[in-house]
C-alpha positions in Angstrom: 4.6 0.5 28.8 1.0 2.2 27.9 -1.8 0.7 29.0 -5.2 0.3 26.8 -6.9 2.0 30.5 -5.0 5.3 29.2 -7.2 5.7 26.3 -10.2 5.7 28.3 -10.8 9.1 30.1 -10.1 11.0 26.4 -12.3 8.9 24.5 -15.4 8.7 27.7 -15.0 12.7 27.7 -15.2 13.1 24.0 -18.5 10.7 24.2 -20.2 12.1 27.0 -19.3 15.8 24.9 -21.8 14.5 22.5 -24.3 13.3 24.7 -23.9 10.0 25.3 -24.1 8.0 28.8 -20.3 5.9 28.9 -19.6 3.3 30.9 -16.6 0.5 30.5 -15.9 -3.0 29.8 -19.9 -3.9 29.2 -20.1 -7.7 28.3 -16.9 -8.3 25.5 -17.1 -4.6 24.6 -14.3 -1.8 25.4 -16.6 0.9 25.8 -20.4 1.4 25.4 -21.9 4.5 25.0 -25.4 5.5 25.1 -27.6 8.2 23.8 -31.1 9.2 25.7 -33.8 8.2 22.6 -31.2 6.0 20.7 -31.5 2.3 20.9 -28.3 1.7 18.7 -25.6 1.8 21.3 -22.4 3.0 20.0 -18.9 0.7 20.4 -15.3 1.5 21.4 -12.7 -1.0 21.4 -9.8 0.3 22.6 -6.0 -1.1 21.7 -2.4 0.8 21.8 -2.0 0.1 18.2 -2.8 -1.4 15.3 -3.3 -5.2 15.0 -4.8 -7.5 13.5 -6.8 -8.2 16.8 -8.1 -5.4 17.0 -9.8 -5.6 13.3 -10.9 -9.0 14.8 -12.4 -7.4 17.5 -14.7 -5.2 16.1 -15.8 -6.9 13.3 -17.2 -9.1 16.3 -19.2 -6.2 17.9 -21.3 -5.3 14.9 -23.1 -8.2 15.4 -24.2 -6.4 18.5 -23.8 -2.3 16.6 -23.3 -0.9 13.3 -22.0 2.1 15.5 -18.5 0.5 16.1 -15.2 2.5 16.3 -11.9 1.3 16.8 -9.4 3.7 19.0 -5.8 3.5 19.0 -2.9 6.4 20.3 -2.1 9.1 17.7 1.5 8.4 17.0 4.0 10.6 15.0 6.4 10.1 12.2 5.8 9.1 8.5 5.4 5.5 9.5 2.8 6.1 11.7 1.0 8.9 9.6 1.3 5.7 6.6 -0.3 3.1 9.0 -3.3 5.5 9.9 -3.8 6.1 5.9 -3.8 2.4 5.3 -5.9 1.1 8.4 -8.4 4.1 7.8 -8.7 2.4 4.7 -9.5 -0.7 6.0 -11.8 0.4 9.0 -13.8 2.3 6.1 -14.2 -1.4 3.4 -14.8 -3.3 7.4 -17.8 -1.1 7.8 -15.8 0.3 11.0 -15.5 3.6 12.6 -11.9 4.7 13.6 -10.5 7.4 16.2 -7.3 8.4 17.4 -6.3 9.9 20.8 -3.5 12.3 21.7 -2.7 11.1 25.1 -0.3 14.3 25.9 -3.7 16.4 25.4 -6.4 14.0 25.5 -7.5 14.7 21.9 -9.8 12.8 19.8 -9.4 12.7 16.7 -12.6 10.8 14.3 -10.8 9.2 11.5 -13.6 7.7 9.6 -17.3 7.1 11.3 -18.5 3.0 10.3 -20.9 2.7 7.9 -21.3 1.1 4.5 -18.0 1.7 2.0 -17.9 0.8 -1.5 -14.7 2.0 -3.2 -14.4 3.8 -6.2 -12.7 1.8 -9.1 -9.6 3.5 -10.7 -9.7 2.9 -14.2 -6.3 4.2 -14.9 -4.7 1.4 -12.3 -6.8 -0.8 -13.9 -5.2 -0.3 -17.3 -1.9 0.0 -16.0 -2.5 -3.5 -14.4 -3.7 -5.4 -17.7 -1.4 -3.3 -19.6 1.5 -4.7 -17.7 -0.1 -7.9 -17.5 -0.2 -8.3 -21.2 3.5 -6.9 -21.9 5.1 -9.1 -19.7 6.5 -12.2 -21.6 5.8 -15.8 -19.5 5.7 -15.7 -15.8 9.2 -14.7 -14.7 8.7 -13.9 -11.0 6.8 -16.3 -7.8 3.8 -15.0 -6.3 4.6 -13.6 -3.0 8.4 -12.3 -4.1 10.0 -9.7 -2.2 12.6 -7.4 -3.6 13.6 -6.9 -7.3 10.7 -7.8 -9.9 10.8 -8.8 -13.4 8.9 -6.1 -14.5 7.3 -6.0 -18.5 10.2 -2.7 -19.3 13.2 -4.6 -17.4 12.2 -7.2 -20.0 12.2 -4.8 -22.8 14.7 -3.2 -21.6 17.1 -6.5 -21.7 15.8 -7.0 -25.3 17.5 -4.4 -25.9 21.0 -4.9 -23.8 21.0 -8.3 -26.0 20.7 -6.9 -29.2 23.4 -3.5 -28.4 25.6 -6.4 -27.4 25.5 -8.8 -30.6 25.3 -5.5 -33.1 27.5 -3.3 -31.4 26.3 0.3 -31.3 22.7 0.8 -33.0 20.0 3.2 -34.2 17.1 2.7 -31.6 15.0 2.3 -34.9 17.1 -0.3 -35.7 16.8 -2.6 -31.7 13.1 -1.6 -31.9 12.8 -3.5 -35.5 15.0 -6.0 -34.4 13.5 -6.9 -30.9 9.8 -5.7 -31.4 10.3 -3.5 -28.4 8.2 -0.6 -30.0 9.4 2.1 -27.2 13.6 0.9 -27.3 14.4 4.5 -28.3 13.0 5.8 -24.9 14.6 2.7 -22.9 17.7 3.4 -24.0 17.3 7.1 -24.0 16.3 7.1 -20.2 18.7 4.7 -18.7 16.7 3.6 -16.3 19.4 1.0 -14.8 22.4 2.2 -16.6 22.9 -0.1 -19.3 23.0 2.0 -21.8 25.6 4.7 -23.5 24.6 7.3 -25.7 27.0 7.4 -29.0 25.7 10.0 -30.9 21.7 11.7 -31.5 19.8 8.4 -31.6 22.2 5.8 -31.7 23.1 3.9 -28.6 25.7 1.4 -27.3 25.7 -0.8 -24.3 27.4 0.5 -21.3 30.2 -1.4 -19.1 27.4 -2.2 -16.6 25.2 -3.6 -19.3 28.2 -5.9 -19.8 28.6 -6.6 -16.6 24.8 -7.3 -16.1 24.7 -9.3 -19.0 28.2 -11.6 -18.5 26.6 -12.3 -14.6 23.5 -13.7 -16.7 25.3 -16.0 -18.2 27.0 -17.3 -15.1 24.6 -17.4 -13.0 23.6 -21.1 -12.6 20.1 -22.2 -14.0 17.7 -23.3 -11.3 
């Protein structure tokens, strides 16, 4: 089982590299470290992963430093390498610093250094969020849902299922004048969840799993 202790020789050797004085466990904090000429003492807390604790943690010790880093092991694998993305993240918008230490070699590795963060707006997310926003008909899903979504295309996308199903096979001119889906020709055309057959060069029919998907609708028992 590792030990937050383990993190310490890598991350006092990497200080004192840079010139600092590093001593341990210095009133609540981790690590302190020093510089001759600097009053700003700079802040290590150390943990052997992520957590919420540890967020807790240094948030609490820039009431003492803006020079606060968090350190944690550097792990391997995609689900590691996705955690250190999205708590870099975080440690930048907290105002924290973050580091990671390879305990086979003692590496440290500055992720971000704290400091002031304001993130960049993306306007294109933006869009895409009030576009959706606005396409979606009522409030199908519950805040919080995990799994499948009603999504604004699923929507359309059933619009369309209904309307192949009570006209039989159809011009996708003819289900986008019919259902107001103005891009039906596309849905259809791509497939997306297999409800859909292609007859002949713009005319579709609905599929045996657009059927099926429609016929478990209309069993399925209203809440």
């Amino acid at each position: 089982m590792m030990h937050e202790t383990e993190l310490y020789p890598a991350v006092k050797a990497f200080l004192e590299a840079a010139g600092y004085e590093v001593k341990a466990e210095i009133g609540p904090a981790d690590v302190v470290a020093v510089k001759p000429g600097e009053a700003e003492p700079l802040i290590v807390e150390l943990k052997t992963g992520f957590s919420l604790a540890l967020f807790h943690q240094g948030i609490a010790r820039l009431s003492v430093s803006d020079m606060v880093y968090l350190a944690v092991p550097r792990g391997t694998g995609r689900r590691f390498l996705k955690a250190l993305k999205e708590n870099t993240a975080l440690a930048r918008r907290l105002g924290l610093g973050l580091m990671t230490v390879r305990l086979e070699t003692g590496l440290v590795e500055v992720q971000c250094d704290p400091g002031p963060y304001a993130p960049r707006k993306s306007a294109p997310k933006r869009r895409a969020l009030l576009s959706e926003f606005a396409r979606r008909r009522g409030d199908p899903n519950l805040g919080g849902l995990q799994g499948q979504r009603v999504t604004a295309y699923r929507q359309d996308a059933l619009a369309c299922a209904v309307e192949l199903a009570a006209r039989g096979p159809c011009k996708g001119a003819a289900v986008k004048a019919a259902t107001g889906v103005a891009r039906a020709t596309m849905i259809m055309r791509d497939n997306h969840y297999g409800w859909f057959d292609k007859v002949e060069t713009g005319v579709y029919a609905l599929s045996e799993a657009g059927r099926a998907m429609l016929e478990e609708g209309r069993c399925r028992p209203s809440s």
